[in-house]
Structures are given as structure tokens and as C-alpha cells.
N, C-alpha and C positions, 0 to 999 in steps of 0.2 A: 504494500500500500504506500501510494507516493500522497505528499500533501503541499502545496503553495498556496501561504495566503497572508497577504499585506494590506498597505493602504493605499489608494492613488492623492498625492496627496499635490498633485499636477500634473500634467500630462508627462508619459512614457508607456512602457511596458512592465509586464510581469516578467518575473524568472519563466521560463518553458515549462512545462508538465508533459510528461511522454505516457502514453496510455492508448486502449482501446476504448475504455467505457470509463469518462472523464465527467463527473458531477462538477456542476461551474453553477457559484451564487454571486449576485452583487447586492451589498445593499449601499442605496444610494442617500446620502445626506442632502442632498441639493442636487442641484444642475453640472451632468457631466454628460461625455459621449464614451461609452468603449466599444471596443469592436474585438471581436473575437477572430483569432489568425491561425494558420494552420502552416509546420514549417515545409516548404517543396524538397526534395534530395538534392536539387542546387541550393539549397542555404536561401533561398528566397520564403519572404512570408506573405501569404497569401489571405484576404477577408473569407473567412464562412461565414460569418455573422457582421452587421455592421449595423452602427449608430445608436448603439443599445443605451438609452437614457430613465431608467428606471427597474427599480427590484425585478430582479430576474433570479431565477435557479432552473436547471435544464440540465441535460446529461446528454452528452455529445457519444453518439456510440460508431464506433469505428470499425471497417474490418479488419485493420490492423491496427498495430501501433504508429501514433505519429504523436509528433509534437506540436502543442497546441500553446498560446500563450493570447495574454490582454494585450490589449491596446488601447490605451487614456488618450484619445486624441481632441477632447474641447474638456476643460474641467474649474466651474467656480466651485465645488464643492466636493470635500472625500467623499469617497466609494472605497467601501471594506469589498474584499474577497478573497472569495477560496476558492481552491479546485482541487479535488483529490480524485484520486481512483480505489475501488474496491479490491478485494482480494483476487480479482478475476484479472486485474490486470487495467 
């Protein structure tokens, strides 16, 4: 079981999360944008998710592993989160 979880506390990125089946919460204080990225095998990060401006939880299921991570791209206000994976991976 893998776990990442901070604060945005201005715009950036998470640490990556590597997994299949990835539980992703945000809770939002205020006004922010994240977007959720997915990393390509060239090192490129890519949106599955974009412009996400309020409480979310969701679990991104994969056929494989990949690595997933936030993106704070507009932020007046913290956003907590976390992402973890189950024992499945």
C-alpha cells in the first residue's frame, strides 16, 4: 500500500503515486483548479482529469500500473489530499 498526501498550498504538483487502482480525495478550502495527470513512458505528463474545483474522491482504476500525480494549476485557497492504493496494488 502506497500513500501521498499534502497540501496545495499554490500552485504545483504532487509527488507521483504509481498504482492500478488509485483512491484520489480533495478537499477544497476555497477557490483552486487541479487536474489530475497521468505519466506517458516518455516522461511526458499527460490530463485525464482537468479543472477539478471542488470536493472530489474517485478511484482511478487502471489496467496497469502507471503513475499518476496532481496538478494545482489556479489556487486562492488550500486543497488537502491524498491518494493511496489498496493492497491490490
Amino acid at each position: 500500500m502506497a500513500i501521498v498526501k499534502g497540501t496545495f498550498t499554490g500552485t504545483g504538483q504532487s509527488t507521483p503515486i504509481v498504482g492500478r487502482k488509485i483512491d484520489i480525495a480533495l478537499d477544497f478550502a476555497g477557490t483552486a483548479s487541479i487536474d489530475i495527470e497521468r505519466q506517458m513512458p516518455d516522461g511526458d505528463w499527460i490530463k485525464i482529469e482537468s479543472d477539478i474545483a471542488a470536493d472530489y474522491n474517485e478511484v482511478a482504476e487502471l489496467p496497469a500500473n502507471v503513475a499518476l500525480r496532481l496538478n494545482c494549476t489556479a489556487h486562492t485557497d488550500d486543497v488537502d489530499y491524498v491518494m493511496q492504493t489498496g493492497p491490490e496494488g
